[in-house]
C-alpha positions in Angstrom: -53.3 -65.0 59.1 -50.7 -64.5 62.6 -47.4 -64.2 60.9 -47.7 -60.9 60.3 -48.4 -60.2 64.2 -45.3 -62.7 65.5 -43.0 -60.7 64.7 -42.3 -59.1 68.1 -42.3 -54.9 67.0 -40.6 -53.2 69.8 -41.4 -49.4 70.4 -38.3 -47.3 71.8 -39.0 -45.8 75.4 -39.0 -41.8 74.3 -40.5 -42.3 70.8 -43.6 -44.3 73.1 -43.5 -41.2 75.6 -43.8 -38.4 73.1 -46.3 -40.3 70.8 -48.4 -41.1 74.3 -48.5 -37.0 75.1 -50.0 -36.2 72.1 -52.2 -38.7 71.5 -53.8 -38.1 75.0 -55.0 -34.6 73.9 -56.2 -36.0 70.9 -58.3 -39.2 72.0 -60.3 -36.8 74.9 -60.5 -34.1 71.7 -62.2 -36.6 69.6 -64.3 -38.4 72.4 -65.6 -35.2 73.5 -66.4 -34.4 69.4 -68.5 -38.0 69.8 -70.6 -37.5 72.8 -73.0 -36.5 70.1 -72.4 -38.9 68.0 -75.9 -40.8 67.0 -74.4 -44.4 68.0 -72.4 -45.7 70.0 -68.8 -46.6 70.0 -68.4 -50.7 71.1 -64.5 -51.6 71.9 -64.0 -55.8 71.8 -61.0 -56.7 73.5 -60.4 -61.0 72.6 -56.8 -62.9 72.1 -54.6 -64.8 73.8 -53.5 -65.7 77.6 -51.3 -63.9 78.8 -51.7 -61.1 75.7 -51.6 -58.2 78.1 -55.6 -56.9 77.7 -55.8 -55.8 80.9 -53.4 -53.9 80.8 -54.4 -52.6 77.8 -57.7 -51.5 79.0 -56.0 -50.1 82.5 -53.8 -47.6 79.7 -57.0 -46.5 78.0 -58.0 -45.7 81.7 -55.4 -42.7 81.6 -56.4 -41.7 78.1 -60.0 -41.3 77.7 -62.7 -39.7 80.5 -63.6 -42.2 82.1 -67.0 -40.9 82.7 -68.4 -42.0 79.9 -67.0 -45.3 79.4 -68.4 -48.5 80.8 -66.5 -51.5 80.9 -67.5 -54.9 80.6 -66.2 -58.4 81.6 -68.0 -61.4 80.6 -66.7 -64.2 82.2 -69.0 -67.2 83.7 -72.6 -67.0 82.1 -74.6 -66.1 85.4 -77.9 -68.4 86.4 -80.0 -65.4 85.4 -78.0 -65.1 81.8 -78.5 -69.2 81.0 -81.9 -68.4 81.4 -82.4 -66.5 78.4 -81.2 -66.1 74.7 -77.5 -66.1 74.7 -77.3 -62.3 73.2 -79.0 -61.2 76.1 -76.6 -60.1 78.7 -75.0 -58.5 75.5 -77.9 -56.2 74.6 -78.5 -55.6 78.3 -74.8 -54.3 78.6 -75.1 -51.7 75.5 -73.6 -48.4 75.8 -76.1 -45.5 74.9 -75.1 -42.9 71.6 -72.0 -41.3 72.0 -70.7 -43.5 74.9 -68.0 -46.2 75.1 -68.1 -49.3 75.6 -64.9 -51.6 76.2 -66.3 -55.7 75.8 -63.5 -57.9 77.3 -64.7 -60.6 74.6 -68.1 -60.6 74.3 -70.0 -62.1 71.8 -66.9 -64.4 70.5 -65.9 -66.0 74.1 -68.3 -68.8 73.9 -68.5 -70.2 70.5 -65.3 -70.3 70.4 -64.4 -71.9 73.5 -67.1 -74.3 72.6 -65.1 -75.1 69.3 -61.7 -75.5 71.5 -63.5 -78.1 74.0 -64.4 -80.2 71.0 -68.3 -79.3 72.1 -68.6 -78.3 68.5 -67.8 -78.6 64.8 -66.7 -76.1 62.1 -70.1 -76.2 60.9 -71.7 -75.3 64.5 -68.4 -72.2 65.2 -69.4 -70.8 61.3 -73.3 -70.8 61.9 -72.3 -69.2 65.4 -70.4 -66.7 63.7 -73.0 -65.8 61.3 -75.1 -65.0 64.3 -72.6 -62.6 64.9 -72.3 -60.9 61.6 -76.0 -60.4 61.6 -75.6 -58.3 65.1 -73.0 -56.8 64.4 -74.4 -55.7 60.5 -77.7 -54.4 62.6 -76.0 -52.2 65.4 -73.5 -50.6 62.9 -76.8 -50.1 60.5 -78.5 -48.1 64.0 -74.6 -46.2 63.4 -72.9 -47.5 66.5 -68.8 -47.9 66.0 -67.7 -51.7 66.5 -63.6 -51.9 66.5 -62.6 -55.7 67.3 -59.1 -56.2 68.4 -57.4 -59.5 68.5 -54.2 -59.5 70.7 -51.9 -62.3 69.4 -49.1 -64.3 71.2 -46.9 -66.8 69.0 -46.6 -70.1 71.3 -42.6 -69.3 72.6 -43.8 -66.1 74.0 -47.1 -67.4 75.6 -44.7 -69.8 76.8 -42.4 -67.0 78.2 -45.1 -65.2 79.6 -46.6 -68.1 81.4 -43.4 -69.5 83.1 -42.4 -65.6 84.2 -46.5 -65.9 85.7 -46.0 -69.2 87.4 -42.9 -67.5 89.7 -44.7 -64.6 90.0 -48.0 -65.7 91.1 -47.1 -69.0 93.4 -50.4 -68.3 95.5 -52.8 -68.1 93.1 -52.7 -71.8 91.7 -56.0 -70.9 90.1 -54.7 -68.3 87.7 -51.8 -70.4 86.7 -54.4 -73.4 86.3 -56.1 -71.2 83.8 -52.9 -69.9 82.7 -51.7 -73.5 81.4 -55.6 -74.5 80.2 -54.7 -71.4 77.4 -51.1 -73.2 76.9 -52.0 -76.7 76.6 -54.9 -75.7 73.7 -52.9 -73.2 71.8 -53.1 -74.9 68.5 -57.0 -75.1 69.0 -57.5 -71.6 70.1 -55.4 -70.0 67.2 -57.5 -71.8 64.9 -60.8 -71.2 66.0 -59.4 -67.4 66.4 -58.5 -67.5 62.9 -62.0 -69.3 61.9 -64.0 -66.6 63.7 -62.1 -63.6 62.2 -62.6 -64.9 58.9 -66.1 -65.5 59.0 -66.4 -61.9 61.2 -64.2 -59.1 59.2 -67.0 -57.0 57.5 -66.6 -53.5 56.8 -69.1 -52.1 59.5 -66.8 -54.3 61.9 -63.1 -54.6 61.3 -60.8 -56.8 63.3 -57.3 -55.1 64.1 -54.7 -57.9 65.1 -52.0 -56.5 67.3 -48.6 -57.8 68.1 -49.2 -58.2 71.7 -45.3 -59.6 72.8 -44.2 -56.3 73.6 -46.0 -53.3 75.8 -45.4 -50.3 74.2 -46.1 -51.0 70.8 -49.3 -53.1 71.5 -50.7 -50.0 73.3 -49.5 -47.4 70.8 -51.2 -49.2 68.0 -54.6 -49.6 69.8 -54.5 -45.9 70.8 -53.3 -44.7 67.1 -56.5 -47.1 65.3 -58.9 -45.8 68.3 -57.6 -42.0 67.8 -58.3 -42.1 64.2 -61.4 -44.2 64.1 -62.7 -41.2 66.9 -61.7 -38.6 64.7 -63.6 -40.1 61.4 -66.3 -40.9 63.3 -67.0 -38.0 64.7 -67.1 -36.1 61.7 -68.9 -38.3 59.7 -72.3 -37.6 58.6 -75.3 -40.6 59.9 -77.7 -40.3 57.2 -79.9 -43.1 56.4 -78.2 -45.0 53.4 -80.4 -44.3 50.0 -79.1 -48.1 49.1 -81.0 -49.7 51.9 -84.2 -47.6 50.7 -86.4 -50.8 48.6 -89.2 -49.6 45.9 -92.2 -49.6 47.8 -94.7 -52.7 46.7 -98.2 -53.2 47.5 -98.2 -56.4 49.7 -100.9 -58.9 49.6 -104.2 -58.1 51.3 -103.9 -60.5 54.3 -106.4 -59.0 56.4 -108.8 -59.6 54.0 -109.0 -62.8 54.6 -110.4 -63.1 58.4 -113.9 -63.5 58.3 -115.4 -60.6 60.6 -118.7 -62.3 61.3 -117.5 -64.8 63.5 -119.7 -65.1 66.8 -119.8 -66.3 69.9 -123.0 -66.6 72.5 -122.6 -65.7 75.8 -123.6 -69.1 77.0 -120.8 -70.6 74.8 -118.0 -68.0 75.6 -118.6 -68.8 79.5 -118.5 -72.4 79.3 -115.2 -72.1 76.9 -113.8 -69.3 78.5 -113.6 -71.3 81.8 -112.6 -74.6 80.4 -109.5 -72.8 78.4 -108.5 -71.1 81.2 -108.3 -74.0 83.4 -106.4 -75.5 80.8 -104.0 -72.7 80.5 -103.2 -71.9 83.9 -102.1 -75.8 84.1 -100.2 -75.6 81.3 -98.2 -72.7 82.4 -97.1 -74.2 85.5 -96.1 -77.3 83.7 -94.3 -75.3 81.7 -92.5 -73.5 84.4 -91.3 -76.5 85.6 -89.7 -77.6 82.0 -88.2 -74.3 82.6 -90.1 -73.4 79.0 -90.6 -69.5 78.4 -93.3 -67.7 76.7 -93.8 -64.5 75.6 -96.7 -63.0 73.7 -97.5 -60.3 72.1 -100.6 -58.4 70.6 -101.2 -56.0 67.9 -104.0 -54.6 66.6 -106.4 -51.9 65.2 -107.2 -49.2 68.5 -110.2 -50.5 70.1 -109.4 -54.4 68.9 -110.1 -55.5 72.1 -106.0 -56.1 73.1 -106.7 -55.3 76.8 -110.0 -57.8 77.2 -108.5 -60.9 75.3 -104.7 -59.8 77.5 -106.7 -59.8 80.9 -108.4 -63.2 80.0 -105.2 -64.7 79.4 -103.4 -63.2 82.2 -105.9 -64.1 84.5 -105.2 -68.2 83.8 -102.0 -67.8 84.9 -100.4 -67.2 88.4 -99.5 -64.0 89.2 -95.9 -64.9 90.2 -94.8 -66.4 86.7 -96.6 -63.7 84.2 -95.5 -59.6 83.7 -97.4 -57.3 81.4 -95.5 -55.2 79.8 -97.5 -51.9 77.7 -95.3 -50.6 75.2 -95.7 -46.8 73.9 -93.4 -44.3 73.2 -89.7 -44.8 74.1 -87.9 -42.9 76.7 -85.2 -40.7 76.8 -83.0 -43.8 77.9 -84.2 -46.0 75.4 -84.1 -43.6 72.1 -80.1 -43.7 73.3 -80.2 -47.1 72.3 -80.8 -49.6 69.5 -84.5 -49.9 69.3 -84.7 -53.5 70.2 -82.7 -53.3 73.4 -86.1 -51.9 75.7 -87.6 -55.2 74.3 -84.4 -57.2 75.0 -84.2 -56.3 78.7 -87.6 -57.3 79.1 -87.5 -61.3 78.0 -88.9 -63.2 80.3 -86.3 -66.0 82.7 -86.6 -69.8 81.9 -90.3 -70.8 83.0 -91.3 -67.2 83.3 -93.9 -65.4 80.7 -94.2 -62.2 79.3 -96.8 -60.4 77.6 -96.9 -57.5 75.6 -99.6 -55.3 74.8 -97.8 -53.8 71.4 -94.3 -54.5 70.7 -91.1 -54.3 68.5 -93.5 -54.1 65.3 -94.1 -50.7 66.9 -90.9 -50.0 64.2 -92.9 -51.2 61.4 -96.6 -49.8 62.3 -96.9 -46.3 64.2 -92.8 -45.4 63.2 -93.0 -46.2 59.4 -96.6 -44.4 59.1 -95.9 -41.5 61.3 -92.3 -40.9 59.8 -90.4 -41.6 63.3 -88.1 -44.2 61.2 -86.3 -43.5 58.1 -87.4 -45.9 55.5 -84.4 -47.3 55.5 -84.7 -48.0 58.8 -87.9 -49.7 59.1 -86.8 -51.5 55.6 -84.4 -53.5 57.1 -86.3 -54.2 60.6 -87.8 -56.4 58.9 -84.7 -58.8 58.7 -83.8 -57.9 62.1 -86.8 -58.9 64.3 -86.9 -62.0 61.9 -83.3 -62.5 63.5 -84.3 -61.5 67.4 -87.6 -63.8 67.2 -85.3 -66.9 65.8 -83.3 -66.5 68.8 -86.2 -66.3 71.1 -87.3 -69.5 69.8 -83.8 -71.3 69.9 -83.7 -70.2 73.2 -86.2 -72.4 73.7 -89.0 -70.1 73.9 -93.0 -70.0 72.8 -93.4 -66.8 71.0 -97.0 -66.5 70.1 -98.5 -63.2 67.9 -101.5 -61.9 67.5 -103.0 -59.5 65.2 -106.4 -58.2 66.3 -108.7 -57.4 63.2 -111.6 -55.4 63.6 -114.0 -52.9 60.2 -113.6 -49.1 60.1 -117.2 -49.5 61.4 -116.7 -51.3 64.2 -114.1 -49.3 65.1 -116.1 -46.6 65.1 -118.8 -47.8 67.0 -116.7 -48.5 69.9 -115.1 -45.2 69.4 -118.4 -43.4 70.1 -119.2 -45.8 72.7 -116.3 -44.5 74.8 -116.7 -41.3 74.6 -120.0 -41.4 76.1 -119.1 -44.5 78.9 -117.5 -42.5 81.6 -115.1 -45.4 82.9 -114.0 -45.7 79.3 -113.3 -42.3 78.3 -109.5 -42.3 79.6 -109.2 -45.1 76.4 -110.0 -42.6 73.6 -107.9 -39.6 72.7 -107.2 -37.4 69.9 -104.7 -39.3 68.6 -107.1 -42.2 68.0 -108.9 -40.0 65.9 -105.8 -39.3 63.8 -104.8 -42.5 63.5 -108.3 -43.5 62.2 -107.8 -41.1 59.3 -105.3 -42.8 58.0 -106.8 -46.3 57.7 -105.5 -47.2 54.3 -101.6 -46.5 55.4 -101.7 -48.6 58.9 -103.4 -51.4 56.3 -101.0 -51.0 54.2 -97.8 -51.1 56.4 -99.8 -53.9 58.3 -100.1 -56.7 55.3 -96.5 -56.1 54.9 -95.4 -56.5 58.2 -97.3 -59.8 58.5 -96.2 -60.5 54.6 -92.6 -60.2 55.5 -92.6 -61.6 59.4 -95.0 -64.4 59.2 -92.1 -67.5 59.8 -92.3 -70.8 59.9 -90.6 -70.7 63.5 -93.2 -67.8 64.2 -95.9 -67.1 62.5 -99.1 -64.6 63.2 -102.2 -65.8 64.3 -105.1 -63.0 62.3 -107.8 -63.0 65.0 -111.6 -62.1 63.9 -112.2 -59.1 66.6 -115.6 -57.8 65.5 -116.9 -59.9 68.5 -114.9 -59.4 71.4 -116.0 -62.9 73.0 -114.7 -64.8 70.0 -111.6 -63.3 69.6 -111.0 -63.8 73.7 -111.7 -67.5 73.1 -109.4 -67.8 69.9 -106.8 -65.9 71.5 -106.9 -68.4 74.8 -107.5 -71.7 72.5 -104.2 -70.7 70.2 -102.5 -70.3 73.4 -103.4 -73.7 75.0 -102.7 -75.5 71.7 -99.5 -73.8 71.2 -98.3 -74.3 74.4 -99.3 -78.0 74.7 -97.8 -79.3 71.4 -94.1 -77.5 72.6 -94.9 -79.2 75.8 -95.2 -82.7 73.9 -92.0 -81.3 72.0 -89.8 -81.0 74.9 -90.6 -84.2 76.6 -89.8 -86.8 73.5 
């Protein structure tokens, strides 16, 4: 796959200085033409010691406006990063639409230095790097532009570059340290590189390997592929593909199968309510100390009853080790983004829970019936919060959800009953009134969302809500169960 890139291309002094003055004018031109772009444009910057990236990304520095670029460096995971799924710090580092974002490795660093320190197999590096290919695949599907540049050294020029380093840098024995770590695994890092690029090079996210032995031309062929990527991309159009558009099919009726009539008596609900919360609030801190997450999250019809059964729990746990999280529309700063990043910022640390009161289904409910997301769009969410709750759950994390089901008439009932409750009248608006109307197409879009998301690793739990003390007790005794069974899992 290298020999094409050891070949050590050369670029002549004046032909580099009068490609360099016009390709300034024309990478500002074209970055400027994608400020309005609807994604965003993601630089990876991965190859070898020594391979001159830094330098690389200090040149861009005097070729694009550097006000709207960020640059990343991922190096050491930090305490707060190992305490969450390992895409996190990724999805918290996102540029918005139309910015730029340079990743000095990113999302290839680890599994592949895993793979180098023997930590894993060729099985473990390609499963990592389907991971990969399904985050990449759903950020270029939300139109962001991922170019992935590998900068090669053949082994007599990393050689070269490290003993012209170890004169050069006598006082910083850690840098040459590192410097000879690269050398000594050479052989292991080339074919781990070539392992992840082969498994990686899709369409919506080409790897460009570049020559890196000699200055000039490595940076005149990134400029020249980032110039011309720009320039397409800017002029592109960002319609929703018609091929990612499935025949619409009538899921199963899945909500018809809670029984509504299930009751509690008060006398019942206060002797379990107390006995589950005890239970809870004892699990949670045992829990915190297995450094387990949770997070859970609650959907429902308006007026379900998501607020009573989320106080009951909430109130079980301490204070310091829960956050509530209420999910409506999306800002300015989060439209300018993927719509799973607002949810990614917000998982919870090792220990830590987090609840939310609606949540990423929020693509497949109110945005698929309302027409905020293409149907494409909310087609395919399906496969990607599939993907985001597996990694919750690898993470190790509980991810518990509920689906609150209540009739159309007991919706209306408690409908009427706020408006005429005065502490309760701030809970109906007009909008629950629209949504009521259409009953039959938030059904619909609901049994397929459960149909299609209802996993093994995560499934939903239908809770009976017609009476609000039985679905408060079923919500808490899920909750315990759940929670004590991963406990038992974690200590075998």
């Amino acid at each position: 796959m290298f020999e094409s890139v050891e070949l050590g291309q050369q670029v002549d002094k004046q032909e580099y200085k009068e490609a360099l003055a016009q390709l300034r004018t024309q990478l500002i031109t074209a970055q400027i033409a994608c400020l309005t772009a609807p994604g965003p444009i993601i630089l990876l910057i991965s190859g070898m010691d020594g391979a001159g990236k830094g330098e690389l990304v200090n040149a861009l520095g005097d070729m694009l406006d550097m006000r709207n670029v960020v640059i990343q460096t991922f190096w050491e995971t930090s305490d707060e990063e190992q305490q969450r799924p390992d895409h996190w710090r990724f999805w918290r580092a996102m540029p918005k639409r139309g910015q730029i974002g340079i990743f000095f490795g990113a999302w290839y660093t680890d599994p592949m230095r895993r793979h180098v320190e023997g930590k894993t197999d060729d099985l473990a590096l390609e499963h990592d790097m389907r991971r990969i290919v399904r985050l990449e695949k759903m950020l270029a599907d939300d139109h962001a532009l991922i170019l992935k540049f590998w900068f090669h050294l053949s082994a007599d020029t990393q050689k070269k570059k490290h003993q012209h380093l170890e004169k050069k840098h006598k006082e910083s024995p850690e840098m040459i340290k590192r410097a000879m770590w690269h050398f000594d695994h050479y052989s292991r890092i080339r074919d781990a590189a070539e392992q992840s690029i082969r498994h990686t090079d899709r369409a919506q996210a080409r790897w460009y390997l570049i020559d890196a032995s000699h200055k000039r031309h490595r940076h005149l062929r990134v400029f020249t592929i980032l110039n011309k990527a720009l320039q397409t991309f800017a002029n592109q159009p960002h319609a929703p593909q018609v091929e990612d558009v499935i025949m619409d099919v009538d899921s199963a009726p899945v909500l018809n199968s809670v029984d509504l009539t299930q009751a509690l008596v008060p006398e019942t609900y206060r002797e379990q309510l107390k006995d589950y919360q005890n239970q809870l609030h004892r699990l949670i801190w045992q829990a915190y100390k297995e450094k387990l997450s949770t997070i859970l999250l609650f959907e429902g019809w308006d007026a379900a009853g998501k607020g009573g059964s989320i106080r009951r729990v909430a109130n079980a746990m301490d204070p310091r080790l829960v956050q509530q999280i209420s999910i409506g529309a999306p800002t300015d700063e989060e439209k300018d983004h993927h719509y799973l990043w607002r949810f990614w910022r917000h998982l919870p640390r090792a220990g830590m829970v987090t609840i939310y009161d609606r949540s990423w289904y929020g693509r497949t409910l109110v945005e698929r019936v309302e027409g905020f997301a293409h149907p494409a769009e909310w087609h395919r969410a399906y496969e990607e919060i599939n993907e985001f709750e597996q990694q919750l759950i690898q993470a190790p994390t509980l991810l518990l959800k509920f689906w609150l089901q209540i009739d159309q008439e007991e919706q209306l009932r408690r409908f009427k009953e706020r408006e005429v409750t005065p502490w309760k009248q701030h809970k109906i608006t007009d909008e629950d009134w629209r949504n009521r109307d259409r009953w039959e197409d938030y059904e619909r879009a609901t049994n397929e969302m459960i149909s299609r998301t209802s996993t093994r690793e995560a499934p939903w739990h239908l809770v009976a809500a017609n009476d609000k003390k039985f679905a408060r007790i079923a919500v808490l005794r899920h909750t315990v169960e759940q929670l004590q069974r991963l406990l038992d899992e974690v200590k075998k």
